[in-house]
BAVEX-772133 format. One record per residue (C-alpha): residue number from 1; z, y, x; residue in one letter. Coordinates in steps of 0.02 Angstrom, whole numbers, padded with zeros to 5 digits. Layout:
BEGIN
- seq, pz, py, px, type
- NUM, Z, Y, X, A
...
//
This chain:
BEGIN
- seq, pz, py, px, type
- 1, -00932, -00157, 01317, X
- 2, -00864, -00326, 01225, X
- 3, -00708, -00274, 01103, X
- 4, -00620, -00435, 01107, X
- 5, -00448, -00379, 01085, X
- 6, -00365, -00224, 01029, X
- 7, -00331, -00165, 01190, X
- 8, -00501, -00149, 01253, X
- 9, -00527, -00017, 01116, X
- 10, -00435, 00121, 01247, X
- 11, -00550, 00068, 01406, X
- 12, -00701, 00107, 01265, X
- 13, -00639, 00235, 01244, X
- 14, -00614, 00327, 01403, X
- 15, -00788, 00295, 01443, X
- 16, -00825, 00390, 01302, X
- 17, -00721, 00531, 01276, X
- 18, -00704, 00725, 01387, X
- 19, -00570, 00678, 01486, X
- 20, -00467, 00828, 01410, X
- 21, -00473, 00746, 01248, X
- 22, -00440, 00561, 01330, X
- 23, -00293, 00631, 01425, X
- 24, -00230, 00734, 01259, X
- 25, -00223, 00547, 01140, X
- 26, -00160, 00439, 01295, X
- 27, -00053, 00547, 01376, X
- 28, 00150, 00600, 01356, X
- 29, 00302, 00716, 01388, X
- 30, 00334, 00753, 01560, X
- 31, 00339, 00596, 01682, X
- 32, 00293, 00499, 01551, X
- 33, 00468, 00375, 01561, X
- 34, 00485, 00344, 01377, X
- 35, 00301, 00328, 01343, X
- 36, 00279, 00162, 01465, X
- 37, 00445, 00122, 01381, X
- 38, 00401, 00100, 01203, X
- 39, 00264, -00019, 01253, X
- 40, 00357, -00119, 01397, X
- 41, 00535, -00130, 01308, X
- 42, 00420, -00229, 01135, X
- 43, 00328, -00311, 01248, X
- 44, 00494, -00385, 01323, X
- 45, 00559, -00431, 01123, X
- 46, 00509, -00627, 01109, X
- 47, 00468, -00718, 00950, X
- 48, 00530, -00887, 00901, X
- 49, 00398, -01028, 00917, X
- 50, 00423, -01143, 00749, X
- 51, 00342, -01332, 00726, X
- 52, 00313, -01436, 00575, X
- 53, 00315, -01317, 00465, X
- 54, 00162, -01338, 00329, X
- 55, 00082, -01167, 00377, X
- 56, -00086, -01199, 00247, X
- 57, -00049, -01019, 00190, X
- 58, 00012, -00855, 00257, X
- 59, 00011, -00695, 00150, X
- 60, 00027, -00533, 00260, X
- 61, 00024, -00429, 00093, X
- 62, 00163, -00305, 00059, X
- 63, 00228, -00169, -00064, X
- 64, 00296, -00005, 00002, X
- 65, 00332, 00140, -00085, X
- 66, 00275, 00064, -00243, X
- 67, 00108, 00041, -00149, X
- 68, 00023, -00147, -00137, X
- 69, -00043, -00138, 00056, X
- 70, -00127, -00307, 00104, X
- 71, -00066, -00273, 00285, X
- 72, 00090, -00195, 00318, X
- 73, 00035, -00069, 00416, X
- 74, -00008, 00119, 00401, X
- 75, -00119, 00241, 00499, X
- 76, 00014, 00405, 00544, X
- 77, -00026, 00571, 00600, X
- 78, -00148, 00589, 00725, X
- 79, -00192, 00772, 00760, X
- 80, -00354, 00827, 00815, X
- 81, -00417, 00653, 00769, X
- 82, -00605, 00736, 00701, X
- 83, -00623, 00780, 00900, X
- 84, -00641, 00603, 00931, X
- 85, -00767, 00547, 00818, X
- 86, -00890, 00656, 00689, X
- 87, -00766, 00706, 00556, X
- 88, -00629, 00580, 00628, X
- 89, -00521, 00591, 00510, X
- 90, -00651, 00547, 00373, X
- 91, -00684, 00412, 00466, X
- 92, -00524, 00345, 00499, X
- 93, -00465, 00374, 00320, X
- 94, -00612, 00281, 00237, X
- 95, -00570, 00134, 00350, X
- 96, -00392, 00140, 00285, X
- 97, -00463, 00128, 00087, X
- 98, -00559, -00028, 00142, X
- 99, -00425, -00099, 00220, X
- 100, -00310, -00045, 00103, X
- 101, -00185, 00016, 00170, X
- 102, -00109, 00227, 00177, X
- 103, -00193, 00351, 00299, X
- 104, -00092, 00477, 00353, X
- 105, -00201, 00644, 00373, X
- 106, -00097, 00751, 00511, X
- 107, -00058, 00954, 00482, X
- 108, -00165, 00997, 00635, X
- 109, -00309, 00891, 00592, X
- 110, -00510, 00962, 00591, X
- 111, -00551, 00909, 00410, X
- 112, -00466, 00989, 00292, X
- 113, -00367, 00900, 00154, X
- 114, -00504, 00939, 00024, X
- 115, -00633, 00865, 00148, X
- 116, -00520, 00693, 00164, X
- 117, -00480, 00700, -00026, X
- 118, -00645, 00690, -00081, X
- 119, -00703, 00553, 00065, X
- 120, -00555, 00423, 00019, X
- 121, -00579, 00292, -00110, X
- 122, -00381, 00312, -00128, X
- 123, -00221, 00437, -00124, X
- 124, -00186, 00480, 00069, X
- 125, -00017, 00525, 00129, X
- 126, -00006, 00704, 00221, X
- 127, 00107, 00761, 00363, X
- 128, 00200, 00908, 00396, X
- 129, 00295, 01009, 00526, X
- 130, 00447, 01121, 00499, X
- 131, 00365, 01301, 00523, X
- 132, 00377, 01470, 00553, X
- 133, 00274, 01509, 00423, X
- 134, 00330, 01468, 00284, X
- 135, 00199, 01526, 00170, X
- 136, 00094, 01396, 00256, X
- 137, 00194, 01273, 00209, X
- 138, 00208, 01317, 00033, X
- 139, 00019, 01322, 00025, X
- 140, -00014, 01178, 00119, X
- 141, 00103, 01074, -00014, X
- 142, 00030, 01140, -00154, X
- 143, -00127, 01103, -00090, X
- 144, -00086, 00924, -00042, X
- 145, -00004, 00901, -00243, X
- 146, -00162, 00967, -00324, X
- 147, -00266, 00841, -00217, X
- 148, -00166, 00701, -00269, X
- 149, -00065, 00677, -00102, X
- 150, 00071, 00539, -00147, X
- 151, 00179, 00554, 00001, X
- 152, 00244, 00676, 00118, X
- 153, 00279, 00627, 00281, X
- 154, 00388, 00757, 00362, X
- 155, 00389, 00770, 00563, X
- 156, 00546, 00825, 00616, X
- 157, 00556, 00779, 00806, X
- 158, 00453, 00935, 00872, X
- 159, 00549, 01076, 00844, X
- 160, 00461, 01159, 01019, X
- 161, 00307, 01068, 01059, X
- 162, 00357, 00928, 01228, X
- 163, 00274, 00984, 01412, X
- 164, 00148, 00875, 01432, X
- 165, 00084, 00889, 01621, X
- 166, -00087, 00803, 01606, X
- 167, -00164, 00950, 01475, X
- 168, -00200, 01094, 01623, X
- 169, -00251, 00942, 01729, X
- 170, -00359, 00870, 01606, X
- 171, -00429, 01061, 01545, X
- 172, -00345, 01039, 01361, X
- 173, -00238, 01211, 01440, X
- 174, -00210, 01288, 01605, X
- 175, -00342, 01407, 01690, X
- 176, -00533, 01404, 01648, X
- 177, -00497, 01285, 01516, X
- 178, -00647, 01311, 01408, X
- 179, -00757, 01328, 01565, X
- 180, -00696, 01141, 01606, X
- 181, -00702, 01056, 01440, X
- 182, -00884, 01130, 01410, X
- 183, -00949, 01045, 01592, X
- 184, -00820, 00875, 01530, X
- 185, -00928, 00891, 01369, X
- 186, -01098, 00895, 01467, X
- 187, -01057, 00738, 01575, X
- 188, -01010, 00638, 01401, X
- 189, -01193, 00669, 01313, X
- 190, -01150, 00526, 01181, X
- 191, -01012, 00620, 01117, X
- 192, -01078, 00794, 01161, X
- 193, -01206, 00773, 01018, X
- 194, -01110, 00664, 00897, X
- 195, -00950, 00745, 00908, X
- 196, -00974, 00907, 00993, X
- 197, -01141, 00981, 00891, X
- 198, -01147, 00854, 00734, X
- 199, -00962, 00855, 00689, X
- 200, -00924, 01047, 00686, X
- 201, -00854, 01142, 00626, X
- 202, -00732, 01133, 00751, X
- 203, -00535, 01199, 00698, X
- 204, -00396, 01162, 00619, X
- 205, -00459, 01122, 00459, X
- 206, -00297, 01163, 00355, X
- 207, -00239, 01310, 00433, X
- 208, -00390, 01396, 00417, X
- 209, -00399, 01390, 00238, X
- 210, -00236, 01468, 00231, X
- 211, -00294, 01589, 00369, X
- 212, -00445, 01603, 00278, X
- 213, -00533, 01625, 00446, X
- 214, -00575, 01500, 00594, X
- 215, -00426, 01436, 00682, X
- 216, -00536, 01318, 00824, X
- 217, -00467, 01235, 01008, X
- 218, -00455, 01367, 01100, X
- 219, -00306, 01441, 00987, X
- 220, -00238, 01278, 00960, X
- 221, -00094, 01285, 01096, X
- 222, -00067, 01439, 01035, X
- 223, -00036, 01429, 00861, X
- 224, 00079, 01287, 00888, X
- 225, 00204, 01375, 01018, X
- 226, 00220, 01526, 00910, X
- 227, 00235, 01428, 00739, X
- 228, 00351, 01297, 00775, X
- 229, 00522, 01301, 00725, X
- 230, 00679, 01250, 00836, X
- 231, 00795, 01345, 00694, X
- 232, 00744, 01196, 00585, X
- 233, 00893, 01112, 00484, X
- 234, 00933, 01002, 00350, X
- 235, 00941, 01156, 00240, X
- 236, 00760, 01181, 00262, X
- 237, 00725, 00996, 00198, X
- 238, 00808, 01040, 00040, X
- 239, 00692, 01186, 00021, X
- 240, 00543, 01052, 00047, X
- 241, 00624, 00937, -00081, X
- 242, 00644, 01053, -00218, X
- 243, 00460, 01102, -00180, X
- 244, 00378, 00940, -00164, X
- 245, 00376, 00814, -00314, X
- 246, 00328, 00672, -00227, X
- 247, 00386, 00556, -00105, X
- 248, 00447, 00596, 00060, X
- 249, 00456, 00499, 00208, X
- 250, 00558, 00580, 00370, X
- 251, 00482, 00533, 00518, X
- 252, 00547, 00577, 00706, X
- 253, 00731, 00472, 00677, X
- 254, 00798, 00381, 00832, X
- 255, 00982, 00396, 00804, X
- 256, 01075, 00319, 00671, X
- 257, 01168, 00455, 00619, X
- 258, 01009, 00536, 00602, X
- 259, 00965, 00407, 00513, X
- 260, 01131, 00408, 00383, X
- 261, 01102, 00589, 00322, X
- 262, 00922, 00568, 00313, X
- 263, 00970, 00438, 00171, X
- 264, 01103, 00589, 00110, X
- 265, 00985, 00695, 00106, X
- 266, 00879, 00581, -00010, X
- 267, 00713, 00530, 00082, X
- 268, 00602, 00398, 00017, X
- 269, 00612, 00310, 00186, X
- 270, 00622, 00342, 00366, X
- 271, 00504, 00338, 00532, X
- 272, 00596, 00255, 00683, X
- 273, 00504, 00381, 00814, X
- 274, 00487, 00483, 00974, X
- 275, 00333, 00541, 00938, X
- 276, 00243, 00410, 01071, X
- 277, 00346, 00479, 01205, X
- 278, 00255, 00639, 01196, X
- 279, 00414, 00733, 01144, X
- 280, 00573, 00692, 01233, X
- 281, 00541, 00607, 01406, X
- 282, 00673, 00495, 01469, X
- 283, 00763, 00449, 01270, X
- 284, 00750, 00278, 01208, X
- 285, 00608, 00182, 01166, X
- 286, 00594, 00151, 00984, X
- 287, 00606, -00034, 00997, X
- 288, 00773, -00018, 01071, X
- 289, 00841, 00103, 00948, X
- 290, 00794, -00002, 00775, X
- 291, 00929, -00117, 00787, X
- 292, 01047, 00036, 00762, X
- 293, 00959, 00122, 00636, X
- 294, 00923, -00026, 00532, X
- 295, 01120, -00064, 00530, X
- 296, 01133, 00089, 00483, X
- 297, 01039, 00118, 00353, X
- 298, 01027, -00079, 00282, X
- 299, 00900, -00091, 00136, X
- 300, 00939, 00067, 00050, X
- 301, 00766, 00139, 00095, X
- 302, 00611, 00070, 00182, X
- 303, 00611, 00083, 00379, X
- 304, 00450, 00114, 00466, X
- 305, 00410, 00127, 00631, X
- 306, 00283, 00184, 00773, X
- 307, 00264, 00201, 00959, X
- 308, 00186, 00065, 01085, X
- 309, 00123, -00042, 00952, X
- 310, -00055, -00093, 01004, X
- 311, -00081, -00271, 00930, X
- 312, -00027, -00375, 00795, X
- 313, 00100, -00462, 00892, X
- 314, 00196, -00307, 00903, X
- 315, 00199, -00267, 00750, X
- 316, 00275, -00437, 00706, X
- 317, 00394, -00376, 00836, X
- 318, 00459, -00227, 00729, X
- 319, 00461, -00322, 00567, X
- 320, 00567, -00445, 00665, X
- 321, 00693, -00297, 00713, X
- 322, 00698, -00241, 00545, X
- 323, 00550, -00128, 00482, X
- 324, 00463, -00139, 00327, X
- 325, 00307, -00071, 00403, X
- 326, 00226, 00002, 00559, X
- 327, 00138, 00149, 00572, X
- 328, 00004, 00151, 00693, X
- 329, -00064, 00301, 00825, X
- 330, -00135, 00295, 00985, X
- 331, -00208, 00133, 00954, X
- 332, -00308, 00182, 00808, X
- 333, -00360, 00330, 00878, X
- 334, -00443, 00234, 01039, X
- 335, -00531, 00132, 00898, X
- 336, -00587, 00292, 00820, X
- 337, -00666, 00369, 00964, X
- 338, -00722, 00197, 01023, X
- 339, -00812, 00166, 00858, X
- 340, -00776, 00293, 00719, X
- 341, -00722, 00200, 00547, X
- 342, -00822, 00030, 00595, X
- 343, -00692, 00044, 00761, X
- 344, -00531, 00080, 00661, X
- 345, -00607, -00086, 00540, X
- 346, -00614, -00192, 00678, X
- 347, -00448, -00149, 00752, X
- 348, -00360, -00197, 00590, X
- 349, -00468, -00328, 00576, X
- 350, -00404, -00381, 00732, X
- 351, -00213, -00338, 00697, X
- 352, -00237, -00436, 00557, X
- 353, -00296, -00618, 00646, X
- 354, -00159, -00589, 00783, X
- 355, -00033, -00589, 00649, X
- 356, -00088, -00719, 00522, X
- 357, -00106, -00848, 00689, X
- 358, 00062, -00799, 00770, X
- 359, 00142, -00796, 00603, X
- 360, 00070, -00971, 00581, X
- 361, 00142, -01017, 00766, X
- 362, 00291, -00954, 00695, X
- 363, 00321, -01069, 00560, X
- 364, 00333, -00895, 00431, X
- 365, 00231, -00896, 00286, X
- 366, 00287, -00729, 00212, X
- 367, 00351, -00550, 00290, X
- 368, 00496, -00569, 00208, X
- 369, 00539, -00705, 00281, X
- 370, 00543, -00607, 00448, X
- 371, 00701, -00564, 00524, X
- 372, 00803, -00575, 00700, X
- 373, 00815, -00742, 00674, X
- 374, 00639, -00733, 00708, X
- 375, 00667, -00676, 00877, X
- 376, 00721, -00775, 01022, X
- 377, 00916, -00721, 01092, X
- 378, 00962, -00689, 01269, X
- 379, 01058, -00863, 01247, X
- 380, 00907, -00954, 01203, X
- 381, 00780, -01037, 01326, X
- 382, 00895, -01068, 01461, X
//
């Protein structure tokens, strides 16, 4: 099919994926409220058409966290992202270094750090859930230091894992689950072969070097219910602090208190999220809660944020509501399986021409010239 926007990336790749693995990446929490939110409530934020304004140039470059990006935009967290294309997250990450910008590798990804490490041309950033195990944890951070991991970014809005009603539909859970993803498998021959018998093996890449034994799908559900922590407070953020040299980005904020001792507590920077409304159904969408948080907070530390993003005009959007960056999900990972890395390049590729031609529309040669006087007010228009 013809990828002419960024959109058409998810209609790719549905056609290509099991649907249990379709349904896991596109679906949410529950009735799926705040999921349709966080793309219709941006969609509804409208940008202020300029004139006149000498637009020969337009630099979309950006520094964050001491890090030149030439786009500011990251890739987050996507778990089980080597599912969707041979050694996804290889992939993805490689794409990343050539567009230079961070890749985020996710806790409950297939590769392994080591594996991503070695593949990317630059540091990556690595994610990380409150757990149970705290061994893990330890391991897993000592791990990411020695690889030459340069930020952490630490998920704290999943201290019990959301329901998410389309897994035993789809056969990601629910009865003869393995039966039903094997015959999904079968129907999808294209990824059967690339994915399913080129791109094992197939677990969880970090946990089963701490395991030191396979930790694959079927014990993925699993795992997760009986390691995640709802006990989780800011007292075990300190521990991770005093543990973790680096930098530290908390990600899963969508209050602005939450926000205020999250700059107490001394992150790096924050991540305006509800987990792509696959967490709490029915809470706001993230677009309507960074006006809040960004009062909050003002420019003591950078503000990122994700959820319902999928094109460049959107993330103009958030940088017009006050983030420094975006970090992108769901729509990279449609790219991914779409494509694999020449996918994820031609989303951002895409991102990219969106917002250098509505920036120029705009009359803004610069991000930091973006603000919410960028955006147009209720009052306006009438």
């Amino acid at each position: 099919m013809i990828i002419a926007s960024p959109r058409d990336f998810r209609r790719a790749a549905q056609q290509r994926l099991p649907r249990f693995l379709f349904d896991y990446v596109d679906g949410g929490a529950l009735d799926e409220v705040t999921l349709k939110a966080n793309e219709t409530d941006l969609s509804k934020i409208l940008l202020r058409q300029r004139v006149l304004h000498a637009m020969d140039k337009v630099d979309l470059s950006t520094t964050l966290l001491g890090q030149d990006l030439a786009l500011p935009i990251t890739l987050g967290p996507v778990g089980l992202s080597g599912m969707l294309a041979r050694r996804g997250e290889v992939q993805a990450a490689q794409a990343a270094a050539k567009a230079r910008i961070p890749y985020t590798l996710s806790t409950v990804s297939v590769c392994p750090l080591a594996e991503i490490a070695a593949a990317s041309s630059q540091p990556i950033w690595f994610q990380l859930y409150v757990l149970k195990d705290r061994g893990f944890m330890a391991d897993a951070l000592a791990r990411a230091a020695a690889l030459g991991v340069t930020t952490l970014v630490f998920t704290v809005d999943m201290p019990t894992p959301g329901s998410r009603y389309r897994d035993p539909h789809s056969g990601m859970s629910g009865p003869w689950a393995g039966t039903r993803r094997l015959v999904q498998a079968m129907l999808h021959p294209r990824w059967a072969l690339d994915v399913g018998l080129l791109g094992r093996p197939h677990d969880l890449g970090n946990i089963s070097v701490y395991r030191g034994q396979s930790t694959g799908l079927a014990d993925y559900i699993g795992w997760l219910g009986a390691n995640f922590d709802p006990s989780i407070g800011w007292q075990d953020l300190d521990w991770i602090r005093q543990t973790w040299q680096g930098q530290i980005l908390i990600k899963g904020i969508l209050d602005p208190d939450d926000a205020r001792d999250a700059v107490s507590f001394g992150a790096d920077g924050i991540v305006v999220s509800n987990h792509g409304g696959r967490q709490l159904d029915g809470t706001l969408s993230t677009a309507a809660a960074m006006p809040g948080i960004v009062e909050a907070v003002g420019k003591s530390i950078p503000v990122l944020a994700d959820s319902g993003i999928r094109s460049g005009v959107d993330v103009l959007r958030f940088l017009a509501l006050g983030a420094d960056a975006v970090m992108l999900g769901r729509a990279y990972a449609y790219a991914l399986a779409a494509g694999g890395e020449a996918g994820v390049s031609r989303l951002l590729a895409l991102f990219e021409a969106e917002m250098r031609t509505n920036m120029t529309l705009m009359g803004v040669k610069k991000l930091a010239d973006l603000g919410p006087h960028c955006l147009v007010q209720p009052s306006q228009g009438k």
